[in-house]
C-alpha positions in Angstrom: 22.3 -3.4 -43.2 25.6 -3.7 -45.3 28.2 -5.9 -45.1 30.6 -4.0 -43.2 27.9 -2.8 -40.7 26.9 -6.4 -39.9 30.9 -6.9 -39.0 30.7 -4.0 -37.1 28.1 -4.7 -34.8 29.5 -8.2 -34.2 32.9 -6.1 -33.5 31.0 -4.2 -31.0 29.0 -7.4 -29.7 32.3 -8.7 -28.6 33.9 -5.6 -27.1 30.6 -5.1 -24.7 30.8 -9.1 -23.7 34.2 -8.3 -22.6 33.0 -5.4 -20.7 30.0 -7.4 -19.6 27.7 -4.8 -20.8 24.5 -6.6 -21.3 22.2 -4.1 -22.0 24.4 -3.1 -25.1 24.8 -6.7 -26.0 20.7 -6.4 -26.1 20.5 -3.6 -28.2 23.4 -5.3 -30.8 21.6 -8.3 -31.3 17.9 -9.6 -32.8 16.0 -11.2 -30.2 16.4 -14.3 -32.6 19.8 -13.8 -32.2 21.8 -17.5 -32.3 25.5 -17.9 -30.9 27.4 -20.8 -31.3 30.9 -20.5 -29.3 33.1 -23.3 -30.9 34.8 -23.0 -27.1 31.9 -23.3 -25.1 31.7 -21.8 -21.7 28.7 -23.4 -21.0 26.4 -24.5 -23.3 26.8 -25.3 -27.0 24.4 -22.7 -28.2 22.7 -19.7 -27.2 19.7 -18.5 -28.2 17.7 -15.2 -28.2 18.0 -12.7 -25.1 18.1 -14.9 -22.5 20.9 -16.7 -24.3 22.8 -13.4 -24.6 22.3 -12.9 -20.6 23.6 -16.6 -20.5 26.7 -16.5 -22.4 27.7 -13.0 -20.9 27.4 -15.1 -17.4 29.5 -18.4 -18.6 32.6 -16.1 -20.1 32.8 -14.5 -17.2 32.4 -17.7 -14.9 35.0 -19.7 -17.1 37.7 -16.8 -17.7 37.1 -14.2 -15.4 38.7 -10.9 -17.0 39.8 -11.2 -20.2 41.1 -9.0 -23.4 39.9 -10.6 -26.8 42.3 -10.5 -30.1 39.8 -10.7 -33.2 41.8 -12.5 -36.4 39.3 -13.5 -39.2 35.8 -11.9 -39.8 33.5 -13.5 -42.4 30.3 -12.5 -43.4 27.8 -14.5 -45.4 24.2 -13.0 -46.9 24.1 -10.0 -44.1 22.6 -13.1 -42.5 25.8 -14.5 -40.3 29.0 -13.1 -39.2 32.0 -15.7 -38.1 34.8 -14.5 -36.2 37.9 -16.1 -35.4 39.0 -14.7 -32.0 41.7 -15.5 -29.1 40.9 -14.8 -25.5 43.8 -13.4 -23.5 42.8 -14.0 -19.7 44.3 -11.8 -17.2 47.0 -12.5 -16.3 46.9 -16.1 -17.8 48.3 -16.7 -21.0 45.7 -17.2 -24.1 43.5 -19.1 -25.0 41.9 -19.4 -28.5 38.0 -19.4 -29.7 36.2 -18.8 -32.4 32.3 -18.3 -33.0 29.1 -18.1 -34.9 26.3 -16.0 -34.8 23.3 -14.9 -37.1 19.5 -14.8 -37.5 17.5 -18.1 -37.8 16.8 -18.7 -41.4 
């Protein structure tokens, strides 16, 4: 996978954890998969599928419906993407996030 398709998928990661579309979250990510929200709905990191199913749950527990803005996308080794991201709840005003999420190792 190249660079830009590993931003890509994390792009498309977010959009279907806005929609809370898990089974397309499922088919984006390794079951390995780790995410490490720096504004943590719940817990402080998620791991694997059931992690996924977890964090999908939280977001949607802490902010209900929400729009997300992505600024800054990293990518280091094909191995993690980083976005920097802000979280416009409807119809509060924004709130900002930013997370981490790659393969173990």
């Amino acid at each position: 996978m190249s660079d830009s398709d590993s931003v890509q998928v994390v792009l498309d990661f977010y959009a279907a954890l806005r929609d809370s579309r898990v089974k397309d979250m499922l088919a984006l990510t390794d079951p390995t998969v780790l995410c490490q929200p720096l504004v943590r709905p719940g817990l402080t990191m998620y791991s694997g599928h059931d992690g996924i199913i977890r964090l999908d749950h939280d977001m949607h527990a802490v902010h209900g419906r929400y729009e997300i803005e992505i600024g800054t996308v990293t990518e280091k080794d094909g191995q993690q993407v980083t976005v920097e991201a802000r979280s416009h709840r409807f119809p509060s005003p924004a709130c900002t996030s930013s997370a981490t999420a790659g393969s173990p190792g």
